[in-house]
N, CA, C and O atoms as a GROMACS GRO file, in nm:
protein
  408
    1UNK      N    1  10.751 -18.862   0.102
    1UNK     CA    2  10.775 -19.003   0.082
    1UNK      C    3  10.920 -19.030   0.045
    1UNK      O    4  10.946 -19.143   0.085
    2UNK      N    5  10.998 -18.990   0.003
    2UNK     CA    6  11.142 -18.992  -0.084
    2UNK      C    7  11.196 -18.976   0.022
    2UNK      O    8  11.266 -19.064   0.075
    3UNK      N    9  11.167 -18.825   0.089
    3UNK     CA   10  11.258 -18.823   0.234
    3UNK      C   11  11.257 -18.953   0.306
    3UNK      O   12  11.368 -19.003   0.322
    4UNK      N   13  11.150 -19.019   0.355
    4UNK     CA   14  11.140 -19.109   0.453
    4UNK      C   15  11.207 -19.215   0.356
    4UNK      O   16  11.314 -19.238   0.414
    5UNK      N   17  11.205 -19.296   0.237
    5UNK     CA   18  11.247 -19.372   0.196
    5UNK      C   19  11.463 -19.319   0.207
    5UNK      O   20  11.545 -19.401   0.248
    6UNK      N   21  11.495 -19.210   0.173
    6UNK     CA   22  11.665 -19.202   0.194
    6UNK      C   23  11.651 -19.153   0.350
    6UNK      O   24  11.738 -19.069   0.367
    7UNK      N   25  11.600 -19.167   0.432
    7UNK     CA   26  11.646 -19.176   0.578
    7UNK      C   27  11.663 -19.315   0.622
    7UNK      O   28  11.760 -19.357   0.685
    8UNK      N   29  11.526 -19.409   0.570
    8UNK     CA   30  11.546 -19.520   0.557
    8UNK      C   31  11.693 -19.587   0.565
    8UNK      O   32  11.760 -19.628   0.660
    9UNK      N   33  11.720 -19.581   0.394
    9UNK     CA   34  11.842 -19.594   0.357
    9UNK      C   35  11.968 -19.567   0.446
    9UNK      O   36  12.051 -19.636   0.505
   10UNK      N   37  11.946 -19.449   0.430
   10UNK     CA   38  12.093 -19.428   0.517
   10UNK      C   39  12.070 -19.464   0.672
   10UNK      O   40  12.173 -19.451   0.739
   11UNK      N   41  11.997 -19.491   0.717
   11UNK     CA   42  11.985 -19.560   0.864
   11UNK      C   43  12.018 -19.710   0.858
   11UNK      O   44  12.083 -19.761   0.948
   12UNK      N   45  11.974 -19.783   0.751
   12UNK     CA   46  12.014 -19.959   0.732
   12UNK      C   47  12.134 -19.981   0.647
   12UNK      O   48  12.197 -20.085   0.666
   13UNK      N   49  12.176 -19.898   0.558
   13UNK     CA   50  12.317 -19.904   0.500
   13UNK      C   51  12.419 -19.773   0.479
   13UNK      O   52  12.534 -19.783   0.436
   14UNK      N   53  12.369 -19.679   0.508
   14UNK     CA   54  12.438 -19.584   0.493
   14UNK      C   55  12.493 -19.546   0.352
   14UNK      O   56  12.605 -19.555   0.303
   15UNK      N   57  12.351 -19.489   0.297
   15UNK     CA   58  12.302 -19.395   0.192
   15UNK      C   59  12.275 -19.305   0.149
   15UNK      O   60  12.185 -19.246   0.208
   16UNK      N   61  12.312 -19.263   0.070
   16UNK     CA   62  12.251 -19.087   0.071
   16UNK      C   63  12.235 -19.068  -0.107
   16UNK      O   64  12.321 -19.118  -0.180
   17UNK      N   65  12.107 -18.983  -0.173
   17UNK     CA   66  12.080 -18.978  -0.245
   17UNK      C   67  12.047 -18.860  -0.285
   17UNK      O   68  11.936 -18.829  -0.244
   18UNK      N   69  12.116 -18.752  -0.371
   18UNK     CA   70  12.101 -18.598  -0.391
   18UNK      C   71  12.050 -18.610  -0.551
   18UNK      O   72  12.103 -18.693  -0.625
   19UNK      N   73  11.952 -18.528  -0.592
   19UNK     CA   74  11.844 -18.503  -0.671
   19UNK      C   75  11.806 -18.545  -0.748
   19UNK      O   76  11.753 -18.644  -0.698
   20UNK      N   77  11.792 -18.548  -0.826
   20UNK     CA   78  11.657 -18.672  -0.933
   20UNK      C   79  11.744 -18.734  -1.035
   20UNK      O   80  11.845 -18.670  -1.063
   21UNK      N   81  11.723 -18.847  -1.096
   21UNK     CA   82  11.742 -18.914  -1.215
   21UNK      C   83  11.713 -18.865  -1.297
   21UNK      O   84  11.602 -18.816  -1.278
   22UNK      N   85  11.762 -18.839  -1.421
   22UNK     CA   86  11.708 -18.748  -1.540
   22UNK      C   87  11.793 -18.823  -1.695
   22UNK      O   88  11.916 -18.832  -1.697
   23UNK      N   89  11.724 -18.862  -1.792
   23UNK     CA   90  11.701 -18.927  -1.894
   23UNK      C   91  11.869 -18.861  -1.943
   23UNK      O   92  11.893 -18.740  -1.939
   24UNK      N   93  11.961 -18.955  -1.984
   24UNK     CA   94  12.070 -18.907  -2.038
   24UNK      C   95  12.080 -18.911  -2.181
   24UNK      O   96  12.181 -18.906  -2.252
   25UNK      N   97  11.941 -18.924  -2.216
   25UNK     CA   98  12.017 -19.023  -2.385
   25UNK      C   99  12.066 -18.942  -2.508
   25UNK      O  100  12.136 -18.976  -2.604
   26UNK      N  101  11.991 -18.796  -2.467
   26UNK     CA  102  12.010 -18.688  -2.566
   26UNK      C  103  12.162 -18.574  -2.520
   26UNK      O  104  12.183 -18.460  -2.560
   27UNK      N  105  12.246 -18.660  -2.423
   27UNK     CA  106  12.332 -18.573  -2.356
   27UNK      C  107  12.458 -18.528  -2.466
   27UNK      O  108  12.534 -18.431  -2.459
   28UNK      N  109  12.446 -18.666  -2.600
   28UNK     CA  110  12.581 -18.619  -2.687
   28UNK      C  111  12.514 -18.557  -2.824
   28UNK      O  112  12.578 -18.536  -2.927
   29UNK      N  113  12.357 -18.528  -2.803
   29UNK     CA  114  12.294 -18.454  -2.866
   29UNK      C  115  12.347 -18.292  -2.910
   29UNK      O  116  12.366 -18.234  -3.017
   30UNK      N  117  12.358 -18.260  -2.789
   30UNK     CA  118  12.354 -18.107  -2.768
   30UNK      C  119  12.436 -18.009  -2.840
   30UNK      O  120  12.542 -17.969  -2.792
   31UNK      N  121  12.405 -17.979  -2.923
   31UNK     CA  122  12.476 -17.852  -3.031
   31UNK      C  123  12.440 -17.722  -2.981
   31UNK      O  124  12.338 -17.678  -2.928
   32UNK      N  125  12.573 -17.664  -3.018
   32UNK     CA  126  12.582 -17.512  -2.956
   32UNK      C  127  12.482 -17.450  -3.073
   32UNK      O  128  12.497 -17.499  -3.185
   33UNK      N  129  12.380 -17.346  -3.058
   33UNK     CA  130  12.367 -17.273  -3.144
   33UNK      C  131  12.220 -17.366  -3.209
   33UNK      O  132  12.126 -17.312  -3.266
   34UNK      N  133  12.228 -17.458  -3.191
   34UNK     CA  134  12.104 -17.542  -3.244
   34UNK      C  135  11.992 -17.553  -3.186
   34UNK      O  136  11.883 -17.556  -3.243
   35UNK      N  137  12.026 -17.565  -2.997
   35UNK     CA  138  11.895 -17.645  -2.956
   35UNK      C  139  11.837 -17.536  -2.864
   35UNK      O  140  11.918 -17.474  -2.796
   36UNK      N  141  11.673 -17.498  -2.851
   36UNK     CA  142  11.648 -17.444  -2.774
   36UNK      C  143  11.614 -17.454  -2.614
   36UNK      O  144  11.644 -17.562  -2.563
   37UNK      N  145  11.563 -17.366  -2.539
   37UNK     CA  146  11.505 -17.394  -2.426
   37UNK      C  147  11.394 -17.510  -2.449
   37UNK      O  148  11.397 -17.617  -2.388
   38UNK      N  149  11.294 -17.473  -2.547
   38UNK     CA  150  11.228 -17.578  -2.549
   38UNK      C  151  11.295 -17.737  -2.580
   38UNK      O  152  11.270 -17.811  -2.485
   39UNK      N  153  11.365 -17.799  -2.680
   39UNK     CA  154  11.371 -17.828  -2.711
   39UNK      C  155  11.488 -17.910  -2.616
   39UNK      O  156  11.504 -18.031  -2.635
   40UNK      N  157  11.579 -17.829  -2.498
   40UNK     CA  158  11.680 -17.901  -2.421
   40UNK      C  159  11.547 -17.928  -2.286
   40UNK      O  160  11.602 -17.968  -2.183
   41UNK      N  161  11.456 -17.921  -2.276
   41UNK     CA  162  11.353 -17.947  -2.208
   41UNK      C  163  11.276 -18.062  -2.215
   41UNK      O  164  11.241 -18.150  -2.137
   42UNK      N  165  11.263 -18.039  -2.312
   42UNK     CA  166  11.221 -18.185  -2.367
   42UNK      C  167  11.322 -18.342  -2.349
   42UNK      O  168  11.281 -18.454  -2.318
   43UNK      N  169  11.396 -18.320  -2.366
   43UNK     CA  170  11.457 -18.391  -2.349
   43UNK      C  171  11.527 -18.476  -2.224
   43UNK      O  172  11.539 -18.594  -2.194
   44UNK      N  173  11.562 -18.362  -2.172
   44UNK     CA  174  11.602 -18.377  -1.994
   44UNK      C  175  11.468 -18.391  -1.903
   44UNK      O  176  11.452 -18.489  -1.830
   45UNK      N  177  11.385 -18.300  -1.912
   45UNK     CA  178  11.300 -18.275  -1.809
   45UNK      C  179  11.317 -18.096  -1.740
   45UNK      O  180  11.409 -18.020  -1.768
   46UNK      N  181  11.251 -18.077  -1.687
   46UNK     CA  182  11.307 -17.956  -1.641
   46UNK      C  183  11.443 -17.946  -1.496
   46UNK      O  184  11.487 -18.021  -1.410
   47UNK      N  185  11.461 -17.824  -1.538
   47UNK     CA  186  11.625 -17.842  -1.476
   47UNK      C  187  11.545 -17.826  -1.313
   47UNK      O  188  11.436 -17.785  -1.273
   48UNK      N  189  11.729 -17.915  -1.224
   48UNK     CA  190  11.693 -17.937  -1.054
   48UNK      C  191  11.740 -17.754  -1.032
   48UNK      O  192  11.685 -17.699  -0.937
   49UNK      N  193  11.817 -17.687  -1.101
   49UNK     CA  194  11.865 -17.559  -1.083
   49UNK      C  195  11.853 -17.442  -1.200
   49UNK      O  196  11.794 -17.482  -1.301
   50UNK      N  197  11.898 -17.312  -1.204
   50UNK     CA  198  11.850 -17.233  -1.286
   50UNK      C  199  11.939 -17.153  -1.236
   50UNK      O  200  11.977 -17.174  -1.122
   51UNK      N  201  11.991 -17.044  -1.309
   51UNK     CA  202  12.065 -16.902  -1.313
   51UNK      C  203  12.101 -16.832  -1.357
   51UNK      O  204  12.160 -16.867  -1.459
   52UNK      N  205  12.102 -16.674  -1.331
   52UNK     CA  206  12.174 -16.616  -1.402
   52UNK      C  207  12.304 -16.598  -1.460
   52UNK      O  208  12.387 -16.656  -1.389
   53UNK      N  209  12.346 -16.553  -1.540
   53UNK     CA  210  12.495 -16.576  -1.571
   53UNK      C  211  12.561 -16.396  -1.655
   53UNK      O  212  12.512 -16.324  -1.742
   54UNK      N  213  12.679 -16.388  -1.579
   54UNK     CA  214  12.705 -16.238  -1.600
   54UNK      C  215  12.859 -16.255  -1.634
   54UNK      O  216  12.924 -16.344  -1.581
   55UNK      N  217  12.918 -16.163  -1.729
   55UNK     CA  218  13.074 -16.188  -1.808
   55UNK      C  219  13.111 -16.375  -1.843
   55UNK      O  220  13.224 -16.423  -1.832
   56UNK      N  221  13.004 -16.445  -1.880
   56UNK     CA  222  13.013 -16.561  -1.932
   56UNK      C  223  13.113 -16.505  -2.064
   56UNK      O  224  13.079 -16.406  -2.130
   57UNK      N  225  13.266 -16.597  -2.098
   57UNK     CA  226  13.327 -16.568  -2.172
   57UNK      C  227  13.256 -16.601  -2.324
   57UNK      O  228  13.308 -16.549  -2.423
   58UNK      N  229  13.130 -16.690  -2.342
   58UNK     CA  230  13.114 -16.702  -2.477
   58UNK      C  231  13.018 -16.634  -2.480
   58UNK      O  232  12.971 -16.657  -2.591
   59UNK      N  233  12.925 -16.530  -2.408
   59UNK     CA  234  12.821 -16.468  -2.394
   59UNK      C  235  12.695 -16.538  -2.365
   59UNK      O  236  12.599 -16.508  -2.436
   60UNK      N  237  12.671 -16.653  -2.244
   60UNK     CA  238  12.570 -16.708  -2.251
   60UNK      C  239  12.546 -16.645  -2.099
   60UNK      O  240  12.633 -16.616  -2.017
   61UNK      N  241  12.386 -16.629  -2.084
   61UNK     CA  242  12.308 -16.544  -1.986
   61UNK      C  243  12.263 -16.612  -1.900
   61UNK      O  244  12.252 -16.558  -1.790
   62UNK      N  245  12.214 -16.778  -1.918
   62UNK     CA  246  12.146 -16.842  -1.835
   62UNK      C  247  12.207 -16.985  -1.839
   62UNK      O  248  12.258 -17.034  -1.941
   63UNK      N  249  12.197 -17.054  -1.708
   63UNK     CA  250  12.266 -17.159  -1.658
   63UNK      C  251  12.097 -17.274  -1.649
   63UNK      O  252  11.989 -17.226  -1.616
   64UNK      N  253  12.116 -17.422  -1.685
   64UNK     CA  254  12.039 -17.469  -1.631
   64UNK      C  255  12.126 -17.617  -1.565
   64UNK      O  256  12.239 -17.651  -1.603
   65UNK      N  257  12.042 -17.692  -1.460
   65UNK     CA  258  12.161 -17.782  -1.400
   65UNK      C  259  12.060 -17.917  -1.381
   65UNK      O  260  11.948 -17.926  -1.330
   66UNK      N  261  12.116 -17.982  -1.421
   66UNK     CA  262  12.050 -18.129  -1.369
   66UNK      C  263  12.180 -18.172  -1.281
   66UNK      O  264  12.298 -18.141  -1.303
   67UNK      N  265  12.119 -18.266  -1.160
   67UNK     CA  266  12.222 -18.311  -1.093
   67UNK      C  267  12.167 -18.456  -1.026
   67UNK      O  268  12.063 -18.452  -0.961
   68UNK      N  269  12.227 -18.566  -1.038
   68UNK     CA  270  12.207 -18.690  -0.978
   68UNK      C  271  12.312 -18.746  -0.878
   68UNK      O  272  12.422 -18.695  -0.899
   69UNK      N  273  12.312 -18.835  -0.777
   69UNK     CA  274  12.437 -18.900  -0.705
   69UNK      C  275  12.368 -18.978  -0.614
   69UNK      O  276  12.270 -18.950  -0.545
   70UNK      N  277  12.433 -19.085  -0.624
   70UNK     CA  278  12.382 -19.210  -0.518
   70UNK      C  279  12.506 -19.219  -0.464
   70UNK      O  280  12.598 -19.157  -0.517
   71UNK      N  281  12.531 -19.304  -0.337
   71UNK     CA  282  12.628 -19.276  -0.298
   71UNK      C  283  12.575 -19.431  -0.169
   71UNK      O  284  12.479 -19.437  -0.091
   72UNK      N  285  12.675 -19.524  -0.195
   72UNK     CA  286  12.638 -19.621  -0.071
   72UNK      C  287  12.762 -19.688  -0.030
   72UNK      O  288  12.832 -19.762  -0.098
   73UNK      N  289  12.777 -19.654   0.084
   73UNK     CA  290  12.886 -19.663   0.240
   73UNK      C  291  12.999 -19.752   0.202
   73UNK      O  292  12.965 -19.861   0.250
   74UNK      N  293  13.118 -19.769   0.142
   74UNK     CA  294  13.182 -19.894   0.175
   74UNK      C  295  13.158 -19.968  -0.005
   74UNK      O  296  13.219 -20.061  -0.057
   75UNK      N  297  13.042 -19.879  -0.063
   75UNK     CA  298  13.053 -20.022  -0.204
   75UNK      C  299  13.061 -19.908  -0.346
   75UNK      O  300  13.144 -19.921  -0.435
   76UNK      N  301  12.985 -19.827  -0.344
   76UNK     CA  302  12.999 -19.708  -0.446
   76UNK      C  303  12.927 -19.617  -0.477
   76UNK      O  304  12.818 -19.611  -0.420
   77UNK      N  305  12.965 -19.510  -0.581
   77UNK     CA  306  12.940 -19.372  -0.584
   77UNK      C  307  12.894 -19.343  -0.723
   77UNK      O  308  12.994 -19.343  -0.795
   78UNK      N  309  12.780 -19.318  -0.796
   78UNK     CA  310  12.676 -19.292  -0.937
   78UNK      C  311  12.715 -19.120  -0.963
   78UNK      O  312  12.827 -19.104  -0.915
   79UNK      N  313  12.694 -19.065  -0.987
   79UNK     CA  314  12.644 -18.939  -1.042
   79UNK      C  315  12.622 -18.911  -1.171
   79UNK      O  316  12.688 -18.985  -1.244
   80UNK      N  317  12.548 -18.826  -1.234
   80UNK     CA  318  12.526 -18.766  -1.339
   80UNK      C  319  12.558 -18.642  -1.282
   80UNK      O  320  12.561 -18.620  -1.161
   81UNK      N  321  12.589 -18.530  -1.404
   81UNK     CA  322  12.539 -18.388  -1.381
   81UNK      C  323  12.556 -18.319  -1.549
   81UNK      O  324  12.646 -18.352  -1.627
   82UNK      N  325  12.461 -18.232  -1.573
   82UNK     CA  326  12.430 -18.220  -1.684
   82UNK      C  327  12.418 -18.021  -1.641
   82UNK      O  328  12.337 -17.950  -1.582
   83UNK      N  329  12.555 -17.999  -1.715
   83UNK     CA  330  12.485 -17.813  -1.697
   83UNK      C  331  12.443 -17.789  -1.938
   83UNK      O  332  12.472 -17.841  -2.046
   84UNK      N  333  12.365 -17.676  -1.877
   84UNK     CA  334  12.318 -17.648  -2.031
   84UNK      C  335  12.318 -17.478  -1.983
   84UNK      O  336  12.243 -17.430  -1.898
   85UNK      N  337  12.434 -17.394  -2.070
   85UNK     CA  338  12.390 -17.268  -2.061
   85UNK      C  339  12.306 -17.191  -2.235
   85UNK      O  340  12.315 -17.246  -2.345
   86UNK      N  341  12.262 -17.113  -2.217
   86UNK     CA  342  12.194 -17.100  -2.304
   86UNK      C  343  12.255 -16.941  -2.311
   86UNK      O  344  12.324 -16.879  -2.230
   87UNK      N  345  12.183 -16.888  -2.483
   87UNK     CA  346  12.256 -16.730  -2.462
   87UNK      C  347  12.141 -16.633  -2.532
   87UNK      O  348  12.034 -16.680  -2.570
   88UNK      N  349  12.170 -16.508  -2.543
   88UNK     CA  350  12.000 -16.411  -2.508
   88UNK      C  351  11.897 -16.441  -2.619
   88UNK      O  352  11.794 -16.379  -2.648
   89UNK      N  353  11.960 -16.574  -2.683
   89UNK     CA  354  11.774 -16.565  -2.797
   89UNK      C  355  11.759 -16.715  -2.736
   89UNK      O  356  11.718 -16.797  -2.817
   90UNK      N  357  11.780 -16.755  -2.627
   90UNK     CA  358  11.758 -16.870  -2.586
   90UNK      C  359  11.771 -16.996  -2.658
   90UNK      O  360  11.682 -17.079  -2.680
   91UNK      N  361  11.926 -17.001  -2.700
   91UNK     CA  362  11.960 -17.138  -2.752
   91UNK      C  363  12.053 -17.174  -2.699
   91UNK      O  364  12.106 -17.074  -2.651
   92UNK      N  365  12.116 -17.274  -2.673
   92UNK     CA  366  12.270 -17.344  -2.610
   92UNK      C  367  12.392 -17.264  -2.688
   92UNK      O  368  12.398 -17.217  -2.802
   93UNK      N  369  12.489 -17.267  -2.576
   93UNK     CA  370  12.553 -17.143  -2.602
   93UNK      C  371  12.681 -17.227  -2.544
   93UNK      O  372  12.789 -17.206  -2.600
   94UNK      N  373  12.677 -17.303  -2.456
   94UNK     CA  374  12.796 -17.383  -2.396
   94UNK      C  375  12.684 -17.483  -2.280
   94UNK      O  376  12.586 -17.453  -2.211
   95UNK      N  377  12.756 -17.600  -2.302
   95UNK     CA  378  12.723 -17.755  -2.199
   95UNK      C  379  12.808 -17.813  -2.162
   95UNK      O  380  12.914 -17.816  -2.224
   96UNK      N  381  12.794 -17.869  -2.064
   96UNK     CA  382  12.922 -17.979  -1.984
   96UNK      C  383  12.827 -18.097  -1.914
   96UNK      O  384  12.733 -18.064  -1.841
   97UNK      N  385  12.852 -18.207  -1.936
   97UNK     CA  386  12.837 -18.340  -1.879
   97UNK      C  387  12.928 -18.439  -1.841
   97UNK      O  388  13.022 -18.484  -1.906
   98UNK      N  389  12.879 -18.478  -1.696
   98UNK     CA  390  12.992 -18.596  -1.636
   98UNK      C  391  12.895 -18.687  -1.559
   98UNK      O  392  12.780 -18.671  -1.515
   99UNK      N  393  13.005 -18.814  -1.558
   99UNK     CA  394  12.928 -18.944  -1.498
   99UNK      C  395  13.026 -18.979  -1.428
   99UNK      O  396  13.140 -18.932  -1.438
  100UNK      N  397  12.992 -19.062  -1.352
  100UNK     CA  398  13.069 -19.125  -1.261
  100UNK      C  399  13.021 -19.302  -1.212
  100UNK      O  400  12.903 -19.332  -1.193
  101UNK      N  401  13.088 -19.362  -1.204
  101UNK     CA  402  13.068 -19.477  -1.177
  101UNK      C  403  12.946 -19.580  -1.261
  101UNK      O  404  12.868 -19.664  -1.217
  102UNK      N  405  12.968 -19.540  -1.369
  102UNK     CA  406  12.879 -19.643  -1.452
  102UNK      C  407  12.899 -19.674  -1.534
  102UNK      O  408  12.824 -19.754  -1.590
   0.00000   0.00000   0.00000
């Protein structure tokens, strides 16, 4: 259904829409060392991505990624993206968040 609704789109205005909306409100929340897997889960939703992570300079092991972007022809461009790495007892270890156009 989503597919057919952004083919839609980008066939009558020329649209394009890459991965889900995800709740920002806890984004200036995030303390290193404080919050867990569970607990950065809760909040976001579960991540659009996941990874491993190897010679991370602060020692964090796992990557998680939320990513949003609307994008329409000629008028303007949205994004979110929300990374959360976490480190081996599974707490936040390093995060980065950016927005765009809002």
């Amino acid at each position: 259904m989503a597919y057919r609704i952004l083919v839609v789109c980008a066939a009558l205005v020329g649209c394009a829409t890459v991965g889900a909306r995800f709740d920002t409100t806890h984004v200036n929340d995030i303390r290193k060392g404080e919050q867990d897997k569970a607990a950065i889960a809760a909040w976001f939703g579960q991540p659009h991505a996941t990874a491993k992570l190897a010679s991370h300079p602060a020692g964090c092991v796992e990557r998680w990624q939320w990513t949003y972007a609307h994008a329409v022809v000629g008028t303007s461009t949205v994004s979110d993206a929300l990374i959360v790495d976490f480190d081996q007892a599974g707490k936040v270890c390093d995060n980065a968040y950016s927005q765009v156009g809002r």
